[in-house]
N, CA, C and O atoms as a MOPAC input file, in Angstrom:
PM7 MOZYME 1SCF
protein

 N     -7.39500 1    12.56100 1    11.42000 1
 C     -6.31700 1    11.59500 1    11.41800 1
 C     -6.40900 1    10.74900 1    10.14500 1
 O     -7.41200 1    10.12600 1     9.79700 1
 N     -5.48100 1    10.79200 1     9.62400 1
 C     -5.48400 1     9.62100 1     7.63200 1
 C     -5.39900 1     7.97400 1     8.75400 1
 O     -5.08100 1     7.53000 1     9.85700 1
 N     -5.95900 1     7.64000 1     7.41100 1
 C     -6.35000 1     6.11000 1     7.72100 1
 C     -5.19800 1     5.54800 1     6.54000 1
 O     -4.84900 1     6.00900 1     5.45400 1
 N     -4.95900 1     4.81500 1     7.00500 1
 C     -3.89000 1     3.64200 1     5.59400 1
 C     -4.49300 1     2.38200 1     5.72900 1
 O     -4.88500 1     1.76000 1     6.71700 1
 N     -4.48600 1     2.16000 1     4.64600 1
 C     -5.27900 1     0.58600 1     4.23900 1
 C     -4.02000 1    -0.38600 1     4.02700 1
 O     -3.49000 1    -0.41700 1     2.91600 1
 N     -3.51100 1    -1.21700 1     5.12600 1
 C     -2.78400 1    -2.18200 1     5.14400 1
 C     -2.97800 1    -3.71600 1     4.48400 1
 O     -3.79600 1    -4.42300 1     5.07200 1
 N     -2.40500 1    -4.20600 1     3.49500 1
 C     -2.74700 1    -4.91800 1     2.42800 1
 C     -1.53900 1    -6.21900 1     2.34600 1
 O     -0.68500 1    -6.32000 1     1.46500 1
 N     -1.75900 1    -7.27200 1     3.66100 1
 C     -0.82400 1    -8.29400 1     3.43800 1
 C     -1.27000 1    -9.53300 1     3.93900 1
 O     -1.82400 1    -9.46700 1     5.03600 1
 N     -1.14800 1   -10.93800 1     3.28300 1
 C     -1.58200 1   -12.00700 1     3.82500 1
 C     -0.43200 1   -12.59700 1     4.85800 1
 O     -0.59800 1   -13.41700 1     5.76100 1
 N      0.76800 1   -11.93900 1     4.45400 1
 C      1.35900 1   -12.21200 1     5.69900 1
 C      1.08100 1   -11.85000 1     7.42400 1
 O      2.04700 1   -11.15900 1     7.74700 1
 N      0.32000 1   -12.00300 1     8.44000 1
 C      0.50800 1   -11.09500 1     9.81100 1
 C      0.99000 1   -10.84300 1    10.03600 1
 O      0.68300 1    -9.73400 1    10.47300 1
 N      2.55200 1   -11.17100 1    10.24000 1
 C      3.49100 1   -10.89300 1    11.16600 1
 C      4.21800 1    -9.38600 1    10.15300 1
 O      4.76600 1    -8.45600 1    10.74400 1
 N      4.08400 1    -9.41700 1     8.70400 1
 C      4.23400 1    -8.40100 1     8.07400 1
 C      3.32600 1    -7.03500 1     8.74600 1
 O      3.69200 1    -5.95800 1     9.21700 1
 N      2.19000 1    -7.56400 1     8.56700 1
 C      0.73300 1    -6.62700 1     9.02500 1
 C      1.17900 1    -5.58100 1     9.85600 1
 O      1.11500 1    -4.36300 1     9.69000 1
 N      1.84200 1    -6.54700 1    11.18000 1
 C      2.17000 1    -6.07100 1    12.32500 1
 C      2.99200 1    -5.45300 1    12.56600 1
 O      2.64000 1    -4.90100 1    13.60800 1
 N      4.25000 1    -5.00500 1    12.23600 1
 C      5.43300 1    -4.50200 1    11.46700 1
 C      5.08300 1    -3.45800 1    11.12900 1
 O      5.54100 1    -2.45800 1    11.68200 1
 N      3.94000 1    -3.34600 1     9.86900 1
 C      4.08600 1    -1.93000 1     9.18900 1
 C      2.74100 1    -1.16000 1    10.00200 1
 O      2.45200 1     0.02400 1     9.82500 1
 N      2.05900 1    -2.01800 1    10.84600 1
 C      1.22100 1    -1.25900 1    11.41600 1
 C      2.08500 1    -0.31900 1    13.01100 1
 O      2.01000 1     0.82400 1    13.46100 1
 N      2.74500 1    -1.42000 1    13.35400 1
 C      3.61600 1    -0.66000 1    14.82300 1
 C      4.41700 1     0.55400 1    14.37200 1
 O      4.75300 1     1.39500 1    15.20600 1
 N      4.81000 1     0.70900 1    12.79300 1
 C      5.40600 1     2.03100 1    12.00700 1
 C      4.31900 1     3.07300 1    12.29800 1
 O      4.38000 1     4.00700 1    13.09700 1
 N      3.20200 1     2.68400 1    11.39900 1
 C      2.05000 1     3.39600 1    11.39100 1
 C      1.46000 1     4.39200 1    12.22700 1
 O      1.10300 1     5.55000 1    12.01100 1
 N      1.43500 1     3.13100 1    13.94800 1
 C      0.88900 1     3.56200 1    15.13200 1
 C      2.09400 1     4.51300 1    15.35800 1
 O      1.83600 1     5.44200 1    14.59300 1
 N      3.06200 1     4.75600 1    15.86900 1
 C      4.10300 1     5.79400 1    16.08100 1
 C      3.99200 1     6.91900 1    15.65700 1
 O      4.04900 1     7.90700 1    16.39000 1
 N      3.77700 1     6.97300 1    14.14500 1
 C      3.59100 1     7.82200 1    13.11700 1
 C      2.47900 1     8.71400 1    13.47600 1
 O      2.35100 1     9.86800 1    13.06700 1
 N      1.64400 1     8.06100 1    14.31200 1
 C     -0.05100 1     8.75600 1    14.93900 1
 C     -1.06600 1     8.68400 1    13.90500 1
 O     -2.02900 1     9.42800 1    14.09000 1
 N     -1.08600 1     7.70100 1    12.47500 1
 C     -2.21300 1     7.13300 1    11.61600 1
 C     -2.54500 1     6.23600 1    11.89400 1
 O     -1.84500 1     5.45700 1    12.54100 1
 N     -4.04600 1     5.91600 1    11.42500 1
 C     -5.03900 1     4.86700 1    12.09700 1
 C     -4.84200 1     3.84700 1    10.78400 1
 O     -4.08100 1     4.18300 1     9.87700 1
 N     -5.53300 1     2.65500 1    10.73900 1
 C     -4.85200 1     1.61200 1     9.57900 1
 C     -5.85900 1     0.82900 1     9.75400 1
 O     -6.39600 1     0.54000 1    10.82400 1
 N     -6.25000 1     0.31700 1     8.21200 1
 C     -7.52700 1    -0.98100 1     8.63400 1
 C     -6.42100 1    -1.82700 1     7.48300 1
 O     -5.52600 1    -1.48400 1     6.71100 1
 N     -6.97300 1    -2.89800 1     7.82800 1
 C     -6.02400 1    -4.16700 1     7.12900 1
 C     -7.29700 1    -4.89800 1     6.32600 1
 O     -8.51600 1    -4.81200 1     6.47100 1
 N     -6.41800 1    -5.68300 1     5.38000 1
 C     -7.12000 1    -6.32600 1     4.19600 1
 C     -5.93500 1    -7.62500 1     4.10800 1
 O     -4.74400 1    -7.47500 1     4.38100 1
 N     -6.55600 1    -8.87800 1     3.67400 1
 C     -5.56600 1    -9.68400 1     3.82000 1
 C     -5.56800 1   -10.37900 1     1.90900 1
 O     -5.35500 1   -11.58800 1     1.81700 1
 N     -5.76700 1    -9.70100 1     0.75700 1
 C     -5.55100 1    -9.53700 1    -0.22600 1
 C     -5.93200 1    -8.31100 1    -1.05500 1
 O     -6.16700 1    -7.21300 1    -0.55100 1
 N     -5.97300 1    -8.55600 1    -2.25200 1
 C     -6.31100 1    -6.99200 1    -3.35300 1
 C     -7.75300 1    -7.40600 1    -3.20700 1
 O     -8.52100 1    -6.44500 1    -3.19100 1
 N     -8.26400 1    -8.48200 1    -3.10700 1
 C    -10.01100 1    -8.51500 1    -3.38300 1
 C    -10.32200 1    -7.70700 1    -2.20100 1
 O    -10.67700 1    -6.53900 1    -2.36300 1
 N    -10.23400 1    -8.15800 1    -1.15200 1
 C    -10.56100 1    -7.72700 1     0.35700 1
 C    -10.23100 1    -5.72400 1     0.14000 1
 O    -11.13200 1    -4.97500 1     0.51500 1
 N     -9.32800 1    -5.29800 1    -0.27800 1
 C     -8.54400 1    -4.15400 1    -0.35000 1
 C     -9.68800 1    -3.45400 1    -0.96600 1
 O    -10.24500 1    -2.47400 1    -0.47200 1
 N    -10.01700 1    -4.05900 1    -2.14700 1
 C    -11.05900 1    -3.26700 1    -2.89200 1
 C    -12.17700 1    -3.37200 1    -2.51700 1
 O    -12.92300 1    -2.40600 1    -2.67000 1
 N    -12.79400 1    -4.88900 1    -1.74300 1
 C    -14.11400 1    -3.76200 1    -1.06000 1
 C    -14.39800 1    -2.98600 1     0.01100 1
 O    -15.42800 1    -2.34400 1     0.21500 1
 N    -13.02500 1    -3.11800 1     0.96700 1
 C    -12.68800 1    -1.83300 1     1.59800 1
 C    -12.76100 1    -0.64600 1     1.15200 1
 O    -13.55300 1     0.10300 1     1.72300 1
 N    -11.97400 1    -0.12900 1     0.02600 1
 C    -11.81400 1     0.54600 1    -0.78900 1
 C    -13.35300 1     1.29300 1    -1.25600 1
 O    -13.76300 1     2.44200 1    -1.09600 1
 N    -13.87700 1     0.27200 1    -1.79600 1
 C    -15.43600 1     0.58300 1    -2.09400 1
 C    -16.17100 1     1.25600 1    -1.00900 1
 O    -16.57400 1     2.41900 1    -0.98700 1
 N    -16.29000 1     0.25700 1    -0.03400 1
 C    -17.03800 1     0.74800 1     0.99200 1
 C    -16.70700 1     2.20300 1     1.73200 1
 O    -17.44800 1     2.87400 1     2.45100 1
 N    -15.46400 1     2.43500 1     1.34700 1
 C    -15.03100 1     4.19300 1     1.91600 1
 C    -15.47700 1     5.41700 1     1.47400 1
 O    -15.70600 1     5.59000 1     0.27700 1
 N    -15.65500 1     6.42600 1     2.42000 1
 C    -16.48600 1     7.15100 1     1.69600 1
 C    -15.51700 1     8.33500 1     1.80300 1
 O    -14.70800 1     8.42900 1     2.72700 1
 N    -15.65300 1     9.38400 1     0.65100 1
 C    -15.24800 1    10.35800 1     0.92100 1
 C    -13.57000 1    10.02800 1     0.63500 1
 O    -13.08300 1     9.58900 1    -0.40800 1
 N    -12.81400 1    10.41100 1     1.99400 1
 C    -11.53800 1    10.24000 1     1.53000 1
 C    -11.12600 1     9.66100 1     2.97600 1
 O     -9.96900 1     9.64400 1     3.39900 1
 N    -12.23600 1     9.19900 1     3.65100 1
 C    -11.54000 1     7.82600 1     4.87100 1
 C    -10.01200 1     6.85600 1     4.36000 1
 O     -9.53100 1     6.18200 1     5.27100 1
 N     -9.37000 1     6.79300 1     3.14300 1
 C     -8.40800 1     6.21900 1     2.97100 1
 C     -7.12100 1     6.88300 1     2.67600 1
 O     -7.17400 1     7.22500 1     1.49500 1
 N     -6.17500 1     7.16800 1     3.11000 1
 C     -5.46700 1     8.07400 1     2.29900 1
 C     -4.20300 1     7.99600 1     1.73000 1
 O     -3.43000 1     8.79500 1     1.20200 1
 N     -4.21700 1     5.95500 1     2.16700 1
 C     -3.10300 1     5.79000 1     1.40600 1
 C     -2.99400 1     4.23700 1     1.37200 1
 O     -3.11700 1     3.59000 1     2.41100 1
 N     -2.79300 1     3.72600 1     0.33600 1
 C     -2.31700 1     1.72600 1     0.47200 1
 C     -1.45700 1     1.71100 1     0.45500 1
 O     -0.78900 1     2.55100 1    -0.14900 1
 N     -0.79300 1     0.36700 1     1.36300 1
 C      0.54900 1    -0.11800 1     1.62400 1
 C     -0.19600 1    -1.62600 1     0.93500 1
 O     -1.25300 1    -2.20500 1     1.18600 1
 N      0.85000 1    -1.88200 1     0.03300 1
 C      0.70000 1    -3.36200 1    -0.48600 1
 C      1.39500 1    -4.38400 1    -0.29200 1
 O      2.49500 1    -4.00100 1     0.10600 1
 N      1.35100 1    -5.62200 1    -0.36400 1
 C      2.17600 1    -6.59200 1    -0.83800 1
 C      2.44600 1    -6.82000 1    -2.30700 1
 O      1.65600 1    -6.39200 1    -3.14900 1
 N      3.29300 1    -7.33300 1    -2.56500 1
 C      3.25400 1    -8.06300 1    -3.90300 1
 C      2.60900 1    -9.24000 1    -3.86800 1
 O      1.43600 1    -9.26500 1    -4.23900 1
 N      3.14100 1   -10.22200 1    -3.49700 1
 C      2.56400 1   -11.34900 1    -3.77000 1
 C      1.12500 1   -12.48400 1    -2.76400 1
 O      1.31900 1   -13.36500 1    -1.92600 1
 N      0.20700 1   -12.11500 1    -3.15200 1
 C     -0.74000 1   -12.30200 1    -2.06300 1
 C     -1.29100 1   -13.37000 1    -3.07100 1
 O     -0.65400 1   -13.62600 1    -4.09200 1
 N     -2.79600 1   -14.15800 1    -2.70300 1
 C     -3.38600 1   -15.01400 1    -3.24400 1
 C     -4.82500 1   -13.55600 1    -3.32600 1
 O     -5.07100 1   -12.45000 1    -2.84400 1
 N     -5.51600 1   -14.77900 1    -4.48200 1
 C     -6.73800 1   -14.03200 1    -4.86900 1
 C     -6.31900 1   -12.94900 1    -6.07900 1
 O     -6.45300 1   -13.14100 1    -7.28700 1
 N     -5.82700 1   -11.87600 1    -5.48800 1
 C     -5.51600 1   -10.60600 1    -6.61600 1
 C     -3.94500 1    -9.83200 1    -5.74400 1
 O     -3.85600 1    -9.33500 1    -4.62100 1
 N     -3.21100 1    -9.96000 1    -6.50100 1
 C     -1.88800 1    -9.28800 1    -6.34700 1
 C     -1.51300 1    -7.82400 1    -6.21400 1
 O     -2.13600 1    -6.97700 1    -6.85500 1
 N     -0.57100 1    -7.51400 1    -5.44600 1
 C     -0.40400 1    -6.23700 1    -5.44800 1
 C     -0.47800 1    -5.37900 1    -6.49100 1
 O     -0.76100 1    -4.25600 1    -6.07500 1
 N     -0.34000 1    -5.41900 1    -7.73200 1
 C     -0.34000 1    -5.19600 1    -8.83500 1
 C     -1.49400 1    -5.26200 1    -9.47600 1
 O     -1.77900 1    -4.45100 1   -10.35700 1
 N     -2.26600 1    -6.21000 1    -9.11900 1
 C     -3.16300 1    -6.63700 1   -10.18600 1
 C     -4.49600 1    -5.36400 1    -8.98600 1
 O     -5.68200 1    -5.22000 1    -9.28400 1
 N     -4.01300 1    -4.87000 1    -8.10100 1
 C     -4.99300 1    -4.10400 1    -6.67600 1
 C     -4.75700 1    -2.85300 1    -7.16900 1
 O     -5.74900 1    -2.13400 1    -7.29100 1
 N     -3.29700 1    -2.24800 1    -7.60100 1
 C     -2.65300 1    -1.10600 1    -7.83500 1
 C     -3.61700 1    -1.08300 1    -9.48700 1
 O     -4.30400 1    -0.06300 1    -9.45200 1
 N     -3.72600 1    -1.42800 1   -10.09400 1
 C     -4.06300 1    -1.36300 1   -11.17700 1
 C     -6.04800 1    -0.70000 1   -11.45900 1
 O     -6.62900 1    -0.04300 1   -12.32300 1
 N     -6.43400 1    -1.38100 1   -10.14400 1
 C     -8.22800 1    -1.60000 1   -10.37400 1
 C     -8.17900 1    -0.68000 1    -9.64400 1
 O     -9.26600 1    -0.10600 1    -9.69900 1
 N     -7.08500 1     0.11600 1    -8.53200 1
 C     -7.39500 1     1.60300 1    -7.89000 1
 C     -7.22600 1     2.69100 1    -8.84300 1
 O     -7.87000 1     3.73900 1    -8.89500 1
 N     -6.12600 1     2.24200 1    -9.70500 1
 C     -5.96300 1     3.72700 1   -10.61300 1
 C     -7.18500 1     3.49000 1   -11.52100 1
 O     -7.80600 1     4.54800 1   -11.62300 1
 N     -7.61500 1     2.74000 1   -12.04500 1
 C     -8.88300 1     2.54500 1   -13.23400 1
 C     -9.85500 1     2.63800 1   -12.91000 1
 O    -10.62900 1     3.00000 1   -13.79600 1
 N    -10.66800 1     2.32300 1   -11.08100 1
 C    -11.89600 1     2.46000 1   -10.82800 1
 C    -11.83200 1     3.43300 1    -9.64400 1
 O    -12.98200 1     3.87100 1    -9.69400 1
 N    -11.39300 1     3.90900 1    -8.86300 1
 C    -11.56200 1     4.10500 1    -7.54000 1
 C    -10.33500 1     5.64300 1    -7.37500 1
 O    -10.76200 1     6.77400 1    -7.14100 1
 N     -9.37700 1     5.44000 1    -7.49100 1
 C     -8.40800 1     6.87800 1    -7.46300 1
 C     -7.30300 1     6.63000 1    -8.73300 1
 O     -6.77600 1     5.54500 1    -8.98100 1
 N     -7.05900 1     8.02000 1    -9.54700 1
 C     -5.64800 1     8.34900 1   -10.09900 1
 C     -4.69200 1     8.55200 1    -8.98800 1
 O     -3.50300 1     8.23900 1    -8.92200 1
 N     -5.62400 1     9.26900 1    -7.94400 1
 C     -4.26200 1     9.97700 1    -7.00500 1
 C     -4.15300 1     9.04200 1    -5.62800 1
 O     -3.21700 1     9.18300 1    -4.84100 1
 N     -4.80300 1     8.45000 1    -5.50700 1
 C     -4.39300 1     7.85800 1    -3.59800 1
 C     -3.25000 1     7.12000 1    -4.21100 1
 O     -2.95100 1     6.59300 1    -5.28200 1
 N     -2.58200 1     7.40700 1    -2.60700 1
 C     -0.63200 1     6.91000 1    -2.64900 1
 C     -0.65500 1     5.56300 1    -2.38800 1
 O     -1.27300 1     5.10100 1    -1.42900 1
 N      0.22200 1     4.62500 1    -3.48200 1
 C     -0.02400 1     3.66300 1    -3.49600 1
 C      1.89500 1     3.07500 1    -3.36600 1
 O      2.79300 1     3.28200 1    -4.18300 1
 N      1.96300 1     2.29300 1    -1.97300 1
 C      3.05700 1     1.94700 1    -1.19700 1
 C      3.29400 1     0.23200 1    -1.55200 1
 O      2.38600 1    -0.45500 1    -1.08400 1
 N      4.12900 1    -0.37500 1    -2.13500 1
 C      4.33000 1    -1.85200 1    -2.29200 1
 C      5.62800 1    -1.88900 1    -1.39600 1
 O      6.53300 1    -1.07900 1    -1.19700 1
 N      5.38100 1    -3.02700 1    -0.98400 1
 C      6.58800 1    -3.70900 1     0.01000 1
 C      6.73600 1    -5.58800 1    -0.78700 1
 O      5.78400 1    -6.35900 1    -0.66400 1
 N      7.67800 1    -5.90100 1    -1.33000 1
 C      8.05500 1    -7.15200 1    -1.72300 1
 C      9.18900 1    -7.46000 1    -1.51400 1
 O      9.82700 1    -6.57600 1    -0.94200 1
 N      9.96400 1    -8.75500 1    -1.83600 1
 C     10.87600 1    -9.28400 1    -1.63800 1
 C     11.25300 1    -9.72700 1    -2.89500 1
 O     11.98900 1   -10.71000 1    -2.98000 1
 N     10.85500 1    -9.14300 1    -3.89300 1
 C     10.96500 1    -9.45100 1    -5.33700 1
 C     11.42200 1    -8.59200 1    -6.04800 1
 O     11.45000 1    -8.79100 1    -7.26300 1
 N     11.94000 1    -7.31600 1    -5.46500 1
 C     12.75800 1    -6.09500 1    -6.45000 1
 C     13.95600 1    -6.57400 1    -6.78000 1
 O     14.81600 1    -7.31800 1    -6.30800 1
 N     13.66300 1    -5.60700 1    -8.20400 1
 C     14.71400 1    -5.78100 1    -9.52200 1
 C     13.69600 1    -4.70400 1   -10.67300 1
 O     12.51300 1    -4.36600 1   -10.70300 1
 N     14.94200 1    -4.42800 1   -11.54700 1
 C     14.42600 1    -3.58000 1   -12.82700 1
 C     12.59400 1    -4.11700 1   -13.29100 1
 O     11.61800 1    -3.40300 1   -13.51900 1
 N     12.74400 1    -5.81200 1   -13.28500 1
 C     11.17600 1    -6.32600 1   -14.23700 1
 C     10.35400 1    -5.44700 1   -12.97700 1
 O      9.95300 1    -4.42000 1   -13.52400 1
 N     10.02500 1    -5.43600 1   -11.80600 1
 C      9.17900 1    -5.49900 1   -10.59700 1
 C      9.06700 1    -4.09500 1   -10.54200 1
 O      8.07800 1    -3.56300 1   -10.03900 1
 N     10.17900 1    -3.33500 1   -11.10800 1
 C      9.76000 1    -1.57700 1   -10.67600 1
 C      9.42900 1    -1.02100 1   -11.66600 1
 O      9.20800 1     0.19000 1   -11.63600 1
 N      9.26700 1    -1.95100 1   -13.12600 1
 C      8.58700 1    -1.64600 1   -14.36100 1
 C      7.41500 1    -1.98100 1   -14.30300 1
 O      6.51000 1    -1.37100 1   -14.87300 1
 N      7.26100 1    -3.04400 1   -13.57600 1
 C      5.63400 1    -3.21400 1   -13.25100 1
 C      4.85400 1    -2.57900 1   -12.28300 1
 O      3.69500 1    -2.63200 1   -11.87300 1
 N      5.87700 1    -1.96500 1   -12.05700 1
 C      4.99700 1    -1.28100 1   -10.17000 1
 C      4.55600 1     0.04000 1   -11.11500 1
 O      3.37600 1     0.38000 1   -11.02900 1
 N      5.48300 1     0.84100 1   -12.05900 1
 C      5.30600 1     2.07900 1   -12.20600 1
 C      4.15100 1     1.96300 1   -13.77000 1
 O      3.70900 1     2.97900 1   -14.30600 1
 N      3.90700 1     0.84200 1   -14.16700 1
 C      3.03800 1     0.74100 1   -14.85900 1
 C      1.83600 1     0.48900 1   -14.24000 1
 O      0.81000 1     0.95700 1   -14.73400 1
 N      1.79800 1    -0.14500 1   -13.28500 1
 C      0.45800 1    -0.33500 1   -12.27600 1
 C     -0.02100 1     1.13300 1   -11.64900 1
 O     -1.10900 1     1.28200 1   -11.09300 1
 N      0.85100 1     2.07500 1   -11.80700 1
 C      0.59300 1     3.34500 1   -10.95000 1
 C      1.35200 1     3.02500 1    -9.30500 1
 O      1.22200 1     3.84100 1    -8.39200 1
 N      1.69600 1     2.44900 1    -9.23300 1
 C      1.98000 1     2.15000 1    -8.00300 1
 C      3.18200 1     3.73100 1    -7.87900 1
 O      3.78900 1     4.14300 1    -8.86700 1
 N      3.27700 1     4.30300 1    -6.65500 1
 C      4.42500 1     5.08900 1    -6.35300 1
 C      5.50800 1     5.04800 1    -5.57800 1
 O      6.28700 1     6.00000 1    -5.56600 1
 N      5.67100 1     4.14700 1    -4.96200 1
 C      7.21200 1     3.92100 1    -4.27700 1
 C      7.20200 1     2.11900 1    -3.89000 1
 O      6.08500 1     1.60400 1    -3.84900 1
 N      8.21700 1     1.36800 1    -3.66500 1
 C      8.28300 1     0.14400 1    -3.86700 1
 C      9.48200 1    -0.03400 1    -2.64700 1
 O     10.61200 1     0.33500 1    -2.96900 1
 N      9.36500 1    -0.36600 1    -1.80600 1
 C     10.34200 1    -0.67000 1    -0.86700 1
 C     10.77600 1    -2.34900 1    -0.79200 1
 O      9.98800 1    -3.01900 1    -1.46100 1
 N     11.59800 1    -2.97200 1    -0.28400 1
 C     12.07500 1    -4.37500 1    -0.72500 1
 C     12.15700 1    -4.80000 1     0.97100 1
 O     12.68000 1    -4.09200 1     1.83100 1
 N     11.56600 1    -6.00300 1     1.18100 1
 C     11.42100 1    -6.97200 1     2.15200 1
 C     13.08200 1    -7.56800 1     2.27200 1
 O     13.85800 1    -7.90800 1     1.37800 1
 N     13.19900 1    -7.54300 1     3.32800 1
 C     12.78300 1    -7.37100 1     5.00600 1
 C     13.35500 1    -6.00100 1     4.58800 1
 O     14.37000 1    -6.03000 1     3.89300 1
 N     12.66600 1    -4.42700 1     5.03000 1
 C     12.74200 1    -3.20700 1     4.69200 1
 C     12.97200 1    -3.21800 1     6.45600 1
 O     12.70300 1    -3.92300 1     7.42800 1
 N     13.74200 1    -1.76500 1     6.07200 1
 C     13.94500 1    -1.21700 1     7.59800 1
 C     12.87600 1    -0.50800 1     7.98300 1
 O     12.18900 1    -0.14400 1     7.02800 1
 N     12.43800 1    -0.13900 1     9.17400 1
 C     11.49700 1     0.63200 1     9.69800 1
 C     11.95800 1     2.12100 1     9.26400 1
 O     11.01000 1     2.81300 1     8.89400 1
 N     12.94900 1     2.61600 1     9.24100 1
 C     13.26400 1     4.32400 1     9.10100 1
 C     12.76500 1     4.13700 1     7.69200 1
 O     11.87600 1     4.95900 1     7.47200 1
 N     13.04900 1     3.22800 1     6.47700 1
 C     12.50400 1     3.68900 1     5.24400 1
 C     10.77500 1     3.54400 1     5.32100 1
 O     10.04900 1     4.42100 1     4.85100 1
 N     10.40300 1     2.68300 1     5.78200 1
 C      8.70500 1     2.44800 1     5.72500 1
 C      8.50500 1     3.88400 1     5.89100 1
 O      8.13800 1     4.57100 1     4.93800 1
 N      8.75800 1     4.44900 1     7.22100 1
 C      8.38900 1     5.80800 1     7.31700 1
 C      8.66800 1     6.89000 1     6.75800 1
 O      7.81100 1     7.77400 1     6.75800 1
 N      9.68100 1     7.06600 1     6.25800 1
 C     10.02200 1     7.98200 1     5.10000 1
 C      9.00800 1     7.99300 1     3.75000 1
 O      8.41100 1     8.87200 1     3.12800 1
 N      9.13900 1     6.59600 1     3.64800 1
 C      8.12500 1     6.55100 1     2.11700 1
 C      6.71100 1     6.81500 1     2.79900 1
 O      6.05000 1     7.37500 1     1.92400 1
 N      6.03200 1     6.69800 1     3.79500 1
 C      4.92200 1     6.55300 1     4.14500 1
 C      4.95600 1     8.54600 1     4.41300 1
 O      3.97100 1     9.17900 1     4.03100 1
 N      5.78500 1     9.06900 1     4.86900 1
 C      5.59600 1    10.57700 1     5.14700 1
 C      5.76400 1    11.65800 1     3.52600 1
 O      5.25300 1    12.73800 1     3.23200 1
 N      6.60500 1    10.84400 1     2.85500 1
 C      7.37400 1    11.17500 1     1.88400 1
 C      5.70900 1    11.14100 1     0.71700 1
 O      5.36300 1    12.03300 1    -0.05800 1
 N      5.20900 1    10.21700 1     0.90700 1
 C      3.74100 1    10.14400 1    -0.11400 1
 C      2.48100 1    10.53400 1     0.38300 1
 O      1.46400 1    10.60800 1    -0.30600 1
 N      2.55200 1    10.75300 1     1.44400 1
 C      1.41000 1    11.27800 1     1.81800 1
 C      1.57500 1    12.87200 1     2.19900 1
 O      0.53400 1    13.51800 1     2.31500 1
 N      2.53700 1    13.37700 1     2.35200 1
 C      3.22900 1    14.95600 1     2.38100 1
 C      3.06500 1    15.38300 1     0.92400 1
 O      2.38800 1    16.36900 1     0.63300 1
 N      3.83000 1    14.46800 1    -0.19600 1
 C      4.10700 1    14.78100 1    -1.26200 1
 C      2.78600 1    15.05300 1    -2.38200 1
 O      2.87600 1    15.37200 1    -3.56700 1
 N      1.60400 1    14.82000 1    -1.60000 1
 C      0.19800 1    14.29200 1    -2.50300 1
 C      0.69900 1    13.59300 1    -3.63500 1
 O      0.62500 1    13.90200 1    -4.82400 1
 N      1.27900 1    12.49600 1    -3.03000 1
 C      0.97600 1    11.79400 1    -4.78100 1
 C     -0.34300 1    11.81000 1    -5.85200 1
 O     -1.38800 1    12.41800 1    -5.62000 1
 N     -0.10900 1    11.12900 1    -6.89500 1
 C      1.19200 1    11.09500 1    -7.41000 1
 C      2.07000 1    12.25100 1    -7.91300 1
 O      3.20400 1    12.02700 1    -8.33600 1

């Protein structure tokens, strides 16, 4: 069963993309910034992770600034999912420079979470 590493200081977000998740039949550990994310991240072995769902804007280290220290230390390839409320052209230039691979926009519907979530982990990103 893939594990997804859920990555939001919001809860009530958490909870949302985890009740997607659970349906879906993947297991999910949560991180409540990019610091937390990455020593999750660290601590995994093998390929226990098989995909991040991010926030953008968290405290500590940002979705971006998380997407960035996975492609440089830790994976080129694990699928890397942002959810913000901040899309526009600047935000999907920064997502696709971070490595990030799909960017969905807050308050997102549940049918897209799952699409992008089947759509990147089917697709082996990147």
């Amino acid at each position: 069963m893939k594990t997804i590493l859920v990555v939001d200081d919001d809860p009530f977000q958490r909870e949302l993309v985890d009740a997607t998740l659970k349906c879906l039949g993947y297991q999910f550990l949560h991180a409540t910034n990019g610091i937390d994310a990455l020593e999750k991240l660290n601590a995994a072995t093998g390929s226990d992770i098989s995909m991040v769902i991010t926030d953008r804007d968290m405290p500590g280290k940002n979705g971006i600034g998380l997407a960035m220290e996975i492609r440089a230390r830790i994976s080129e390839k694990l699928p890397i999912l942002m959810i913000t409320g901040h899309v526009g052209d600047e935000t999907e230039k920064e997502a696709l420079l971070a490595g990030i691979n799909n960017v969905i926009s807050k308050p997102f519907r549940l049918g897209d979470l799952r699409e992008a979530v089947r759509e990147l982990l089917e697709s082996g990103a990147p």
